[in-house]
C-alpha positions, 0 to 999 in steps of 0.5 A, spaced: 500 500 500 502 506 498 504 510 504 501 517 501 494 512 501 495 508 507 495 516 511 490 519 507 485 512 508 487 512 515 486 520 516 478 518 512 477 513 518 479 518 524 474 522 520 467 518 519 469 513 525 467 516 532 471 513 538 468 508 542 467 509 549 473 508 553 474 503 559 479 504 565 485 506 560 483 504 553 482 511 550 481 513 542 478 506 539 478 506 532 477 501 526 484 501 521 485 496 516 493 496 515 496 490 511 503 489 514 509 483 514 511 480 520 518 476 519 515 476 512 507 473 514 502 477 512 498 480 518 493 486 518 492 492 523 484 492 524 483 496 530 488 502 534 487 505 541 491 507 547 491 504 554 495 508 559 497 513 554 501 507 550 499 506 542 496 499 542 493 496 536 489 489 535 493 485 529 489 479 525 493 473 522 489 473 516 491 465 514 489 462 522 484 468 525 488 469 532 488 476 534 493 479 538 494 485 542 501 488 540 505 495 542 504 500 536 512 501 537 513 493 535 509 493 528 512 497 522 506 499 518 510 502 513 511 494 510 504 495 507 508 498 501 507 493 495 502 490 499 495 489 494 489 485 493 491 479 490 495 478 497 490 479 501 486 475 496 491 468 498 487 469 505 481 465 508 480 471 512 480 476 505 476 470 501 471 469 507 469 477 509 468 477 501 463 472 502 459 472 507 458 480 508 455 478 500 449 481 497 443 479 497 442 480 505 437 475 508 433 479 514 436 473 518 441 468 518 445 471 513 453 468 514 457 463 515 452 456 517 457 451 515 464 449 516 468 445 512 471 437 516 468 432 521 467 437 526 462 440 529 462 448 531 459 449 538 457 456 539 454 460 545 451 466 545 451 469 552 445 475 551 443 480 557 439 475 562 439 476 570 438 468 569 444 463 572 448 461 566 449 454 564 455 452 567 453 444 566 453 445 559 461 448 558 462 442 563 459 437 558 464 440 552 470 439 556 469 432 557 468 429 552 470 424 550 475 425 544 479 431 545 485 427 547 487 432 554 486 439 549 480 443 552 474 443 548 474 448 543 467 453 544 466 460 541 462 465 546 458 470 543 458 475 549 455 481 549 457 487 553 451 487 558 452 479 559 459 481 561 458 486 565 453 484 569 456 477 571 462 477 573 463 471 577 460 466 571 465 470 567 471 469 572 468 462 573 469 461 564 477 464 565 478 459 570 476 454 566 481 457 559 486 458 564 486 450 566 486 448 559 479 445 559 476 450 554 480 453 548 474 460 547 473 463 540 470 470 544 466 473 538 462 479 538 455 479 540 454 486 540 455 491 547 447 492 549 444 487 544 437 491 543 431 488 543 424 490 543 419 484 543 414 484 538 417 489 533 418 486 527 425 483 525 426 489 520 424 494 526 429 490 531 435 488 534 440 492 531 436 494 526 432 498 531 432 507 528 435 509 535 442 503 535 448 505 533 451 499 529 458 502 530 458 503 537 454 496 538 461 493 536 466 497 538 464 499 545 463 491 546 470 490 544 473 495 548 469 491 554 472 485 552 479 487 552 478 491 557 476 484 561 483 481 558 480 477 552 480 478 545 476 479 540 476 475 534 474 476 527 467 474 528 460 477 530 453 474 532 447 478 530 443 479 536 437 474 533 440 473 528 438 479 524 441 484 519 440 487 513 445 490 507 446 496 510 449 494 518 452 487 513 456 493 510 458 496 516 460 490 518 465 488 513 468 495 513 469 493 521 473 487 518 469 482 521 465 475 519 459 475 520 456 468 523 450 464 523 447 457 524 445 451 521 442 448 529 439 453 533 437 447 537 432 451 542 427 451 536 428 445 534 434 445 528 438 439 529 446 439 528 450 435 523 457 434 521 460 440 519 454 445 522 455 451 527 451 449 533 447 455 536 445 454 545 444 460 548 448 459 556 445 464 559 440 460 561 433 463 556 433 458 553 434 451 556 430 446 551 436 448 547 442 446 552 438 439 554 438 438 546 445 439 546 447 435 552 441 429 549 446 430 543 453 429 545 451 424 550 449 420 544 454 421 540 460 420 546 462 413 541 462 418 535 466 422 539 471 417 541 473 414 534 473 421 531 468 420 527 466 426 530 469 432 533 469 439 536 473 444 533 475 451 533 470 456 529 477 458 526 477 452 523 471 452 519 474 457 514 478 454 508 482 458 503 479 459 497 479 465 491 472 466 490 473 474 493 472 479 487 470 485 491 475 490 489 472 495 494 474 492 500 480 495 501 478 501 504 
């Protein structure tokens, strides 16, 4: 990328993206999209801020999704010089965020259903509920059989109102990481995650008149990593639903959004391959027993890894299927 064009692109967002809220120390959050190389491996600046008056960035791996918090003094982003559209292209990241934030726009359930494999992908959302969550259920994941002493690979859609108003079920989660018996993909469901009960879909959630889309996302970022997680490329819409406009939001943001091919609690069945919905936070109990009642019955499968739990990170291939030349913003 031409040094004149990363500053100029970089002086658009300041300009169009407000900050996010700021917690504790984290000040000045904003979105970027900086394409560097790191010891020659491809890496990409989304965010930037500063925490105690130091310049802090959230870099993404584009080929295996992890993200990283890392000193702004340890990352040369004048190696983006030279970099393009075909290298971003040769990413799962890239071809995925193409794909996924496409139009036509389904109202709801639009993004990524399937994964690629044997696995199955467990995800969790975790919206605002004064109900006790469902621990029984995370402790079913981290025995089960198969996992040859890894933790169990989940993905948490946390919303900001959850996190904030649970602190001793988050703690208990982060003890369960720290002893290696979950391995959590934390992905983004939105700060307050907005609801207004018999509003239409296309009235409601994040489409409501009166929600900040930019702020939903961002604020909830600063939460998490405020909280000492990280933020993954991925975002749950609340119920599921979007429309073209926030989905481009979205994409500019640089994150995927993810669906379901099983939300269990109405009835939708998991199978090989598909990205499972429960909700933990305890609205949604029918959905956890079918989860528990499945993985009880699938202990074999299990066992002979016919079956498996895998990493929402891992439900993306390579492919080059991505042909928006728009993207690189």
């Amino acid at each position: 990328m031409n040094p004149l064009i990363k500053k100029i692109f970089l002086l658009l967002v300041f300009l169009i993206f407000p900050c996010a809220p700021a917690f504790a120390g984290i000040t000045d959050y904003r979105p970027i999209f900086v394409p560097f190389y790191e010891a020659n491996h491809l890496k990409i600046a989304i965010r930037s801020f500063e925490r105690d008056a130091k310049k802090e960035l959230l870099v993404l791996d584009p080929e295996s999704f992890e993200t990283a918090v890392v000193s702004a003094d340890a990352v040369n982003l004048n190696k983006s010089y030279g970099i393009g559209l075909r290298h971003l292209r040769a990413t799962p990241f890239y071809n995925a965020l193409v794909k996924y934030t496409a139009a036509p726009v389904k109202l709801q359930n639009h993004g990524i259903v399937k994964g690629e494999g044997r696995g199955i992908f467990i995800t969790v959302d975790m919206c605002p509920s004064d109900k006790p969550f469902d621990k029984a259920m995370f402790e079913a994941l981290a025995a089960q059989p198969g996992l040859e002493a890894r933790p169990a690979p989940v993905a948490v859609a946390i919303s900001g109102d959850w996190l904030k108003n649970h602190p001793k079920e988050f703690k208990w989660l982060l003890e369960m990481i720290r002893t290696n018996k979950l391995d959590v993909t934390w992905v983004n469901h939105s700060y307050s995650h907005p609801y207004e009960k018999g509003a239409p879909l296309k009235r409601n959630f994040l489409l409501k008149k009166s929600v900040d889309f930019d702020n939903e996302v961002l604020a909830n970022e600063v939460l998490m990593i405020d909280s000492g997680i990280l933020p993954s490329p991925f975002f749950r819409f609340p119920g599921l639903v979007a429309n073209t406009e926030v989905m481009e939001k979205l994409k500019t943001l640089s994150l995927i959004p993810i669906g379901s091919n099983a939300w269990l609690s109405k009835g939708e069945s998991p199978a090989q391959g598909g990205i499972i919905l429960v909700h933990g936070n305890g609205n949604e109990p029918g959905g956890i027993k079918r989860l528990l009642k499945f993985l009880d019955a699938k202990k074999a499968a299990f066992k002979n890894h016919e079956l498996t739990l895998d990493s929402l990170k891992n439900a993306f291939v390579a492919g080059k299927d991505a042909k928006d030349g728009n993207m690189v913003r």
